[in-house]
PQR file with spaces between the fields and no chain letter, atoms N, CA, C, O and H, PARSE charges and radii, in Angstrom:
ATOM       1  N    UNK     1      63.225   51.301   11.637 -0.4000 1.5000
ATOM       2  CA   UNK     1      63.945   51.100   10.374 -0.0000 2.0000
ATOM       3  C    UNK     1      64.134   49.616   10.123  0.5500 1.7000
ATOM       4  O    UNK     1      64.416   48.940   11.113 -0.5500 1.4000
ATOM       5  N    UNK     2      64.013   48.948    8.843 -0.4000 1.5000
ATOM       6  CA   UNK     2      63.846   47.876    8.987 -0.0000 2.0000
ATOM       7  C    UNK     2      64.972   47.761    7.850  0.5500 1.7000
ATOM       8  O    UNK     2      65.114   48.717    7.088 -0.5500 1.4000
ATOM       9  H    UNK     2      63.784   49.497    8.039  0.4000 1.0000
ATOM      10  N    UNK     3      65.828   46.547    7.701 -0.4000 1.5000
ATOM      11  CA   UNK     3      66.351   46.636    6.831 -0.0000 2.0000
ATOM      12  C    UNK     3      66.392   45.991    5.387  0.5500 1.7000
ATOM      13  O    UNK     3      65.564   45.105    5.177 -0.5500 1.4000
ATOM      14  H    UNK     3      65.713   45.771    8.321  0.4000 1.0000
ATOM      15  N    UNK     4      67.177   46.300    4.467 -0.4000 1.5000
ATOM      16  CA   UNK     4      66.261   46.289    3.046 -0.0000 2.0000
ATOM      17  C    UNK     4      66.393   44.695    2.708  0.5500 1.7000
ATOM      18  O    UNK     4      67.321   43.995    3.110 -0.5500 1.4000
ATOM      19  H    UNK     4      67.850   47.020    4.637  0.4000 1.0000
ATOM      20  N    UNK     5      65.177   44.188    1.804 -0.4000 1.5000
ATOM      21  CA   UNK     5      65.559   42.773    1.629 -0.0000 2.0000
ATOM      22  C    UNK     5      66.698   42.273    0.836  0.5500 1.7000
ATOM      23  O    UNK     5      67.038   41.119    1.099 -0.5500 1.4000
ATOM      24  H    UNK     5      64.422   44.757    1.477  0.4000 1.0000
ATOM      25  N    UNK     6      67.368   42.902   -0.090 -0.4000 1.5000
ATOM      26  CA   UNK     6      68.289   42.360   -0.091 -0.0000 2.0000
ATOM      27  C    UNK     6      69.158   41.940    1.190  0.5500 1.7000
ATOM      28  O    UNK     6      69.304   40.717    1.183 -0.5500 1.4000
ATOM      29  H    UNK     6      67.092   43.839   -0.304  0.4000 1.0000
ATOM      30  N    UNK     7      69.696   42.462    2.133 -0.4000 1.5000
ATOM      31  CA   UNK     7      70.268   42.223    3.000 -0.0000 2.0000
ATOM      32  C    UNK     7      70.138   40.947    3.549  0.5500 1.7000
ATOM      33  O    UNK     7      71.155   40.258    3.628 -0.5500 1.4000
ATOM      34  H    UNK     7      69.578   43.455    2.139  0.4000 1.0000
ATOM      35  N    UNK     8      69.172   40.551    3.904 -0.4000 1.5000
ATOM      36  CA   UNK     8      68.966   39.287    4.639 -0.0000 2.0000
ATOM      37  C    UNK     8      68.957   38.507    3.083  0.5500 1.7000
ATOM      38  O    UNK     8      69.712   37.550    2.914 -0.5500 1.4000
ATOM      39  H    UNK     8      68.346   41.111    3.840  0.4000 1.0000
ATOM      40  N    UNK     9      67.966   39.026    1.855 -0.4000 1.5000
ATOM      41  CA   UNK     9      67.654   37.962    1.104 -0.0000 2.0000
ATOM      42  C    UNK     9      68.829   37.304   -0.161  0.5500 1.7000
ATOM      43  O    UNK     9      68.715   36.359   -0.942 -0.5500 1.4000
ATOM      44  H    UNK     9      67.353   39.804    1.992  0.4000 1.0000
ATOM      45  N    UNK    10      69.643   38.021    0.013 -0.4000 1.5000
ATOM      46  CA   UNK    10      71.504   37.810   -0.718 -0.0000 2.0000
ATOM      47  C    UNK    10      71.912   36.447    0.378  0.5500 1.7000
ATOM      48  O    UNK    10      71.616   35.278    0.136 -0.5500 1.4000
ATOM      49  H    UNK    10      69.736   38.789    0.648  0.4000 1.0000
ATOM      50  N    UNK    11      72.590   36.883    1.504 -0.4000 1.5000
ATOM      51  CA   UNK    11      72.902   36.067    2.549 -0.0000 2.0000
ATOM      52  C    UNK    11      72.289   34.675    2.686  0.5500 1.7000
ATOM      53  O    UNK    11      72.845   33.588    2.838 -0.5500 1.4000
ATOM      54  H    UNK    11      72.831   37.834    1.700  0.4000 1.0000
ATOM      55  N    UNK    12      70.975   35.000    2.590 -0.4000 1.5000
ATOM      56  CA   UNK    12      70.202   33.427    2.549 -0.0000 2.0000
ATOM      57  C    UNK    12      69.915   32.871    1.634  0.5500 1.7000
ATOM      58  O    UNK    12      69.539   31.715    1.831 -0.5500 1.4000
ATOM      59  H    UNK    12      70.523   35.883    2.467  0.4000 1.0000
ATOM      60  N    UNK    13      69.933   33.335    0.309 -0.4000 1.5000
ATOM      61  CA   UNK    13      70.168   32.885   -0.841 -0.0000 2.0000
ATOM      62  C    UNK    13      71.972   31.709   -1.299  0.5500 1.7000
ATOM      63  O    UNK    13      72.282   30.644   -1.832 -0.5500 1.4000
ATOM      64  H    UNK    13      70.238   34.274    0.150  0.4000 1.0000
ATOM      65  N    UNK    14      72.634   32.955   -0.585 -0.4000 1.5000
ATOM      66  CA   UNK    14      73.706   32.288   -0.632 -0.0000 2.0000
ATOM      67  C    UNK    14      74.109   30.904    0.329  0.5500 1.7000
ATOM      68  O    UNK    14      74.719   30.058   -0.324 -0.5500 1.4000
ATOM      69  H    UNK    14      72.383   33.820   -0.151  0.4000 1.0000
ATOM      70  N    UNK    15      73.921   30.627    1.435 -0.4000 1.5000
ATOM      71  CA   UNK    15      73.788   30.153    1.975 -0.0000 2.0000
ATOM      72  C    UNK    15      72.958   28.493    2.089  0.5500 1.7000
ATOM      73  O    UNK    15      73.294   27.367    2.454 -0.5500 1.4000
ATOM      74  H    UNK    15      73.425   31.314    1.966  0.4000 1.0000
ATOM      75  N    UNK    16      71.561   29.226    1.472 -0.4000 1.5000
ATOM      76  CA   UNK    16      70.549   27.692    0.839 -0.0000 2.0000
ATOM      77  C    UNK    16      71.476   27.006   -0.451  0.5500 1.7000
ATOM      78  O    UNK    16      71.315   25.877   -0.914 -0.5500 1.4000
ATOM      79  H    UNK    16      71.288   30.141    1.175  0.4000 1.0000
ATOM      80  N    UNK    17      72.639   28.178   -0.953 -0.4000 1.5000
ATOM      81  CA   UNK    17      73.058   27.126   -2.169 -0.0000 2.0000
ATOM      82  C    UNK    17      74.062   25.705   -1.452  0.5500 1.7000
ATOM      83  O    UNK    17      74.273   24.605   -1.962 -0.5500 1.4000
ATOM      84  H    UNK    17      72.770   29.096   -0.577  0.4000 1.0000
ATOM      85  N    UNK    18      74.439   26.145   -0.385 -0.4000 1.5000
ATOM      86  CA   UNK    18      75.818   25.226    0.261 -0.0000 2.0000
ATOM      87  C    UNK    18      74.698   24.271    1.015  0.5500 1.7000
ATOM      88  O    UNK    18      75.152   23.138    1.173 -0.5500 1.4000
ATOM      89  H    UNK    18      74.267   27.039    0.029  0.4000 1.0000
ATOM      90  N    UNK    19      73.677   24.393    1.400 -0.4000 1.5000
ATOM      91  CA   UNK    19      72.207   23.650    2.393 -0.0000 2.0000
ATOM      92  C    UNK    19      72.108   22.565    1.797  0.5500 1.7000
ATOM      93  O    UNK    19      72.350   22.389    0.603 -0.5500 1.4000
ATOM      94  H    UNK    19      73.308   25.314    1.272  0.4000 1.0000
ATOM      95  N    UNK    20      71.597   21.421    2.899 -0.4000 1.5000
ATOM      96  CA   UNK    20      70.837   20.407    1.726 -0.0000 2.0000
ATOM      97  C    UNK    20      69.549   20.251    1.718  0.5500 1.7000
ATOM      98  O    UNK    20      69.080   19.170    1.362 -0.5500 1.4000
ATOM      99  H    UNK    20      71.400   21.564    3.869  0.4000 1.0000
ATOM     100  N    UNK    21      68.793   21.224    2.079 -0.4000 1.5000
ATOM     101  CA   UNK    21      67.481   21.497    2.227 -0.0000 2.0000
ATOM     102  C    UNK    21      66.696   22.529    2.610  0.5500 1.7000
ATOM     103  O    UNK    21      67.155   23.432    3.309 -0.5500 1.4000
ATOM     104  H    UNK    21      69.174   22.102    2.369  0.4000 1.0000
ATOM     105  N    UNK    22      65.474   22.512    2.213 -0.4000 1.5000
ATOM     106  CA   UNK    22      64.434   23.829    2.263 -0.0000 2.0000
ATOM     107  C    UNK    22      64.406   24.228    3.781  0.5500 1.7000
ATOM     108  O    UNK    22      64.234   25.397    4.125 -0.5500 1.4000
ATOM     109  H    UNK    22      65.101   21.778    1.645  0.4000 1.0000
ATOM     110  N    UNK    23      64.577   23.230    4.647 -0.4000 1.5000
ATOM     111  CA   UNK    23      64.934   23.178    6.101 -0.0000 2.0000
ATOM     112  C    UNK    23      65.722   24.406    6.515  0.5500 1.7000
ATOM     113  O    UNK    23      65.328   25.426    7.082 -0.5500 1.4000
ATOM     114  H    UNK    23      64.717   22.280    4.367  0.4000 1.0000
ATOM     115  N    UNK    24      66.976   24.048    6.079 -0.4000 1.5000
ATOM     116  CA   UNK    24      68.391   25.231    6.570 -0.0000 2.0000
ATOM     117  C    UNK    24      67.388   26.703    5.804  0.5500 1.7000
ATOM     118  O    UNK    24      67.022   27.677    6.462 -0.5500 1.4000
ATOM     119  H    UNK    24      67.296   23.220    5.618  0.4000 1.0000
ATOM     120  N    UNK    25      67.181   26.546    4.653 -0.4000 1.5000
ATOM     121  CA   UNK    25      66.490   28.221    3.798 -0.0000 2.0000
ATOM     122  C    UNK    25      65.610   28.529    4.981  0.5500 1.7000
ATOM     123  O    UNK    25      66.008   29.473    5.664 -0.5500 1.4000
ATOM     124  H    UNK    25      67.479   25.755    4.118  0.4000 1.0000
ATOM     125  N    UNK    26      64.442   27.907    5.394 -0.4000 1.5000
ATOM     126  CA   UNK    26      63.752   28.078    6.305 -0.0000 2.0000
ATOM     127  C    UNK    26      63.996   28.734    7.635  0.5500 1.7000
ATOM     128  O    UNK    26      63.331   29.671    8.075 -0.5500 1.4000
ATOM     129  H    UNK    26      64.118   27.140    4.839  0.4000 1.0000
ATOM     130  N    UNK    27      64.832   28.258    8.130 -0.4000 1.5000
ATOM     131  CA   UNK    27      65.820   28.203    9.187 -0.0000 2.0000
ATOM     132  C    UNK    27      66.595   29.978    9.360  0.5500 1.7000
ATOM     133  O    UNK    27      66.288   30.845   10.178 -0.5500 1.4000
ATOM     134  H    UNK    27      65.373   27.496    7.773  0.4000 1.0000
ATOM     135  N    UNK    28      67.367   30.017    8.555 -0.4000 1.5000
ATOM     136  CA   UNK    28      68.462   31.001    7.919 -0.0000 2.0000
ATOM     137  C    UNK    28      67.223   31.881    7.786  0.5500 1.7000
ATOM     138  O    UNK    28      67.586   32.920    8.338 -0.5500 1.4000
ATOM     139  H    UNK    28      67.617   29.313    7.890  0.4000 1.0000
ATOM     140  N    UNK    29      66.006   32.060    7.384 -0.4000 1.5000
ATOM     141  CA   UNK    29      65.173   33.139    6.750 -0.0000 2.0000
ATOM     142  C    UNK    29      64.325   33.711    8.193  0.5500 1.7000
ATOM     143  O    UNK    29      63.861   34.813    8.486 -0.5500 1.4000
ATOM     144  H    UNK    29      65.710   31.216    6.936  0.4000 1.0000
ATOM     145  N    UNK    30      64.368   32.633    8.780 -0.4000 1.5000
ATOM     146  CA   UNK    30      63.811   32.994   10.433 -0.0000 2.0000
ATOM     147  C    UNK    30      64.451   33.927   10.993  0.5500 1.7000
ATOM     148  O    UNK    30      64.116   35.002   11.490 -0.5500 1.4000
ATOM     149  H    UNK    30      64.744   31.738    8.542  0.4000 1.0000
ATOM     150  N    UNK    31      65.751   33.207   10.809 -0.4000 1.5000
ATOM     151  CA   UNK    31      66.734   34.039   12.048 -0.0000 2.0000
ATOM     152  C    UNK    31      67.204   35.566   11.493  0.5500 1.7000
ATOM     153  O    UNK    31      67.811   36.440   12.113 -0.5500 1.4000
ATOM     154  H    UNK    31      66.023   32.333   10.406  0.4000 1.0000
ATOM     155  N    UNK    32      66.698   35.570   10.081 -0.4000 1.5000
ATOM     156  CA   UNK    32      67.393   36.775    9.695 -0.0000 2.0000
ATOM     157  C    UNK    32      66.253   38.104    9.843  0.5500 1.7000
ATOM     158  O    UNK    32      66.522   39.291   10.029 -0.5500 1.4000
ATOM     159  H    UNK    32      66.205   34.860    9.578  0.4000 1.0000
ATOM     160  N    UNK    33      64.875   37.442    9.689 -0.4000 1.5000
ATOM     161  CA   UNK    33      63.773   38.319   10.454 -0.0000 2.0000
ATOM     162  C    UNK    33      63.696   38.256   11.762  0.5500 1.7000
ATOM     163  O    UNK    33      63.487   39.334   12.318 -0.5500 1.4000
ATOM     164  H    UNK    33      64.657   36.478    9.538  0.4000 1.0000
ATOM     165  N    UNK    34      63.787   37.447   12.338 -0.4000 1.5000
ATOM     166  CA   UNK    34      64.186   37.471   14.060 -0.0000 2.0000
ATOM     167  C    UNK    34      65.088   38.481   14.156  0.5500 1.7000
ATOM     168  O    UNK    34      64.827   39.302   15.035 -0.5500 1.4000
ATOM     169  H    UNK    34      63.957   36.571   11.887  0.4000 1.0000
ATOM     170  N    UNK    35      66.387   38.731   13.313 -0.4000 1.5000
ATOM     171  CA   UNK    35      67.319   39.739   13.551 -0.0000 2.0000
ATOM     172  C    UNK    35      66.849   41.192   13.270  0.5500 1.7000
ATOM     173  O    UNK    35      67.626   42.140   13.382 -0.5500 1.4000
ATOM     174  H    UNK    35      66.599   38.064   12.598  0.4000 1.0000
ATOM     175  N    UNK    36      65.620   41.326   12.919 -0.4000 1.5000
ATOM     176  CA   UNK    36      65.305   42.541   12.296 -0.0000 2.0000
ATOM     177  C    UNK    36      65.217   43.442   13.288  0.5500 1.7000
ATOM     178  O    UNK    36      64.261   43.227   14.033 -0.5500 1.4000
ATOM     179  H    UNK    36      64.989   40.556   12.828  0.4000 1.0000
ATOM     180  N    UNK    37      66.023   44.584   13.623 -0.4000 1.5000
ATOM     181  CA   UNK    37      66.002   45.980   14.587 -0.0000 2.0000
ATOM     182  C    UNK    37      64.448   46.202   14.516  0.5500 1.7000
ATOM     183  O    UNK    37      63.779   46.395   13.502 -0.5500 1.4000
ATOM     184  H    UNK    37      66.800   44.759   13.018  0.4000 1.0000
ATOM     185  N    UNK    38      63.958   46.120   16.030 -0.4000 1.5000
ATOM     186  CA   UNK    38      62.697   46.991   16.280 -0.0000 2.0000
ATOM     187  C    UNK    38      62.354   47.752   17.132  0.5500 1.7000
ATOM     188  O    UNK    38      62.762   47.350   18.221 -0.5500 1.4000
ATOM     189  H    UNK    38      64.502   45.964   16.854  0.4000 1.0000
ATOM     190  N    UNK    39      61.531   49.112   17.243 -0.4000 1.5000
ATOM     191  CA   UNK    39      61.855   50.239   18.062 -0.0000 2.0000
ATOM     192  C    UNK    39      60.860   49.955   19.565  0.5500 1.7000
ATOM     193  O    UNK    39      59.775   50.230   20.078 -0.5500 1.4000
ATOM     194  H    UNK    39      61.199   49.439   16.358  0.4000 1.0000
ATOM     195  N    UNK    40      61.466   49.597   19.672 -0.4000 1.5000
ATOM     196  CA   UNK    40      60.847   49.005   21.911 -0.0000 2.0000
ATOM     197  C    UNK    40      59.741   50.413   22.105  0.5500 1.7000
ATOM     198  O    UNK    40      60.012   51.608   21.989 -0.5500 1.4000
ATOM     199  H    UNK    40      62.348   49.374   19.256  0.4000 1.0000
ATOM     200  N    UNK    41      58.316   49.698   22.467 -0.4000 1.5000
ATOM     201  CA   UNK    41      57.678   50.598   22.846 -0.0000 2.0000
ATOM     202  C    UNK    41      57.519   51.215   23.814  0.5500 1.7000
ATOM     203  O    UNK    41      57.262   50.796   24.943 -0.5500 1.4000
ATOM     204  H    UNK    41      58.095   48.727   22.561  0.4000 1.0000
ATOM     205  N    UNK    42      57.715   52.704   23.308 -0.4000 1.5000
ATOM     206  CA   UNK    42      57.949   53.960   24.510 -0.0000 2.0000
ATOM     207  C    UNK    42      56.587   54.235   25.071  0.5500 1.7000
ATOM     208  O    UNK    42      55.621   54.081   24.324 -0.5500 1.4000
ATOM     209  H    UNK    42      57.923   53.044   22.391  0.4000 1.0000
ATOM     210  N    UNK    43      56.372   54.705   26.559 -0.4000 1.5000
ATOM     211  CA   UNK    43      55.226   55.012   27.032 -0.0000 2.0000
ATOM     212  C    UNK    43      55.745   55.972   27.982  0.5500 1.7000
ATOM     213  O    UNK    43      54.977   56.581   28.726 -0.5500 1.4000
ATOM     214  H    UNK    43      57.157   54.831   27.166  0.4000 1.0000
């Protein structure tokens, strides 16, 4: 299950407005796909 883009893409939107650069958006947009739940492969 992955979760929907708003979720991450609200948050980092909001966030790049307080930023002083494409850097922090960059940054903030990593970590919020880095955060994305993924299902560990079963064998």
């Amino acid at each position: 299950m992955q979760l929907p883009i708003g979720f991450c893409g609200v948050q980092v939107v909001a966030n790049n407005e307080q930023s002083r650069g494409l850097e922090q958006f960059l940054k903030l947009k990593r970590a919020c796909n880095d955060n994305t739940p993924r299902t560990p492969p079963q064998s």
